[in-house]
VOPAGU-2260 file (C-alpha; in pm, 1 decimal, decimal comma):
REM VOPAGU-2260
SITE   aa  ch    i         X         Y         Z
SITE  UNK   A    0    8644,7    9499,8  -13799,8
SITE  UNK   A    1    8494,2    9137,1  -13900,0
SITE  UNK   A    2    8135,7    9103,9  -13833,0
SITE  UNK   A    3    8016,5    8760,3  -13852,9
SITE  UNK   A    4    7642,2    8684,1  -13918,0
SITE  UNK   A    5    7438,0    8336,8  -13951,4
SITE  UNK   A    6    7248,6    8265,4  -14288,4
SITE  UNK   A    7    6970,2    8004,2  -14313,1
SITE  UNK   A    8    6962,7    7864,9  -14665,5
SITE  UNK   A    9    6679,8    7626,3  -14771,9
SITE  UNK   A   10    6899,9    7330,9  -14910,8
SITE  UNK   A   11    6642,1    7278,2  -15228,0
SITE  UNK   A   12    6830,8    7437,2  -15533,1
SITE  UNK   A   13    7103,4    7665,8  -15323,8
SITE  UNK   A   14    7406,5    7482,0  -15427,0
SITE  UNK   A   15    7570,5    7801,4  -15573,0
SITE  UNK   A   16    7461,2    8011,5  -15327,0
SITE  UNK   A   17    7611,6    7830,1  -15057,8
SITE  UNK   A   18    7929,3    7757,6  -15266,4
SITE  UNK   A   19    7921,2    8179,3  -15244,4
SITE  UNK   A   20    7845,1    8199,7  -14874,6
SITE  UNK   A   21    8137,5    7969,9  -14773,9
SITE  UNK   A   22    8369,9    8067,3  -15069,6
SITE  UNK   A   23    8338,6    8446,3  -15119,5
SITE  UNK   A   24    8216,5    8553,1  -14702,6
SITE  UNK   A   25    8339,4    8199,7  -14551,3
SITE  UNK   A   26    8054,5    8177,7  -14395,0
SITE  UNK   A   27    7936,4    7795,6  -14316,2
SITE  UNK   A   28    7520,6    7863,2  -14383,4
SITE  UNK   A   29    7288,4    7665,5  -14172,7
SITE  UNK   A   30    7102,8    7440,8  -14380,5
SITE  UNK   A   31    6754,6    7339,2  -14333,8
SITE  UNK   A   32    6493,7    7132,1  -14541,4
SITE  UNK   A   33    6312,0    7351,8  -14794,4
SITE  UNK   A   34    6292,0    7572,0  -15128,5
SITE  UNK   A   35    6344,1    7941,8  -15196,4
SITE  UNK   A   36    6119,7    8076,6  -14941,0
SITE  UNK   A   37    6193,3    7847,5  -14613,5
SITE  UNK   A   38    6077,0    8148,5  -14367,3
SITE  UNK   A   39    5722,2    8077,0  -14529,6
SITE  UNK   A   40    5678,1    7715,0  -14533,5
SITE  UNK   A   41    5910,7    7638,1  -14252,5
SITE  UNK   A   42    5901,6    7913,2  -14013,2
SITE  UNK   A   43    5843,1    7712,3  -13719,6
SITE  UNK   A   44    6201,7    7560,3  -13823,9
SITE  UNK   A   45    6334,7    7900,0  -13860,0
SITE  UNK   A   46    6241,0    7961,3  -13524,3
SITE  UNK   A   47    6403,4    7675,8  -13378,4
SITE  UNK   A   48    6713,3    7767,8  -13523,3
SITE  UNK   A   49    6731,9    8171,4  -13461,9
SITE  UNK   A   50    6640,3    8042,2  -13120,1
SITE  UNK   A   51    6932,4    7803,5  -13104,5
SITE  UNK   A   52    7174,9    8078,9  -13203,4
SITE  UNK   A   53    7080,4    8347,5  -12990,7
SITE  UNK   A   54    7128,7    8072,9  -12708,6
SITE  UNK   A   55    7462,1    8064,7  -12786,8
SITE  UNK   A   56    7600,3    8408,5  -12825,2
């Protein structure tokens, strides 16, 4: 069985981790603005989006 999830990458410094996500899972990573820690200093973003994909499941 596939299970498909959603990852939010901060786009600051994750090039090879979302070369991995799309190459290695094939998973396309939601990208939003910030560093290693985005659930920190962009939470209010992270909300946004886990809102906007729970909306369309």
């Amino acid at each position: 069985m596939d299970v498909t999830a959603p990852v939010i990458v901060g786009n600051s410094g994750a090039g090879n981790m979302m070369a991995a996500l799309s190459d290695r899972l094939g998973v396309e990573p939601v990208e939003i603005d910030g560093g290693h820690c985005p659930q920190i200093r962009r939470a209010e973003v992270i909300a946004e989006v886990v809102t906007d994909l729970v909306t369309r499941v």
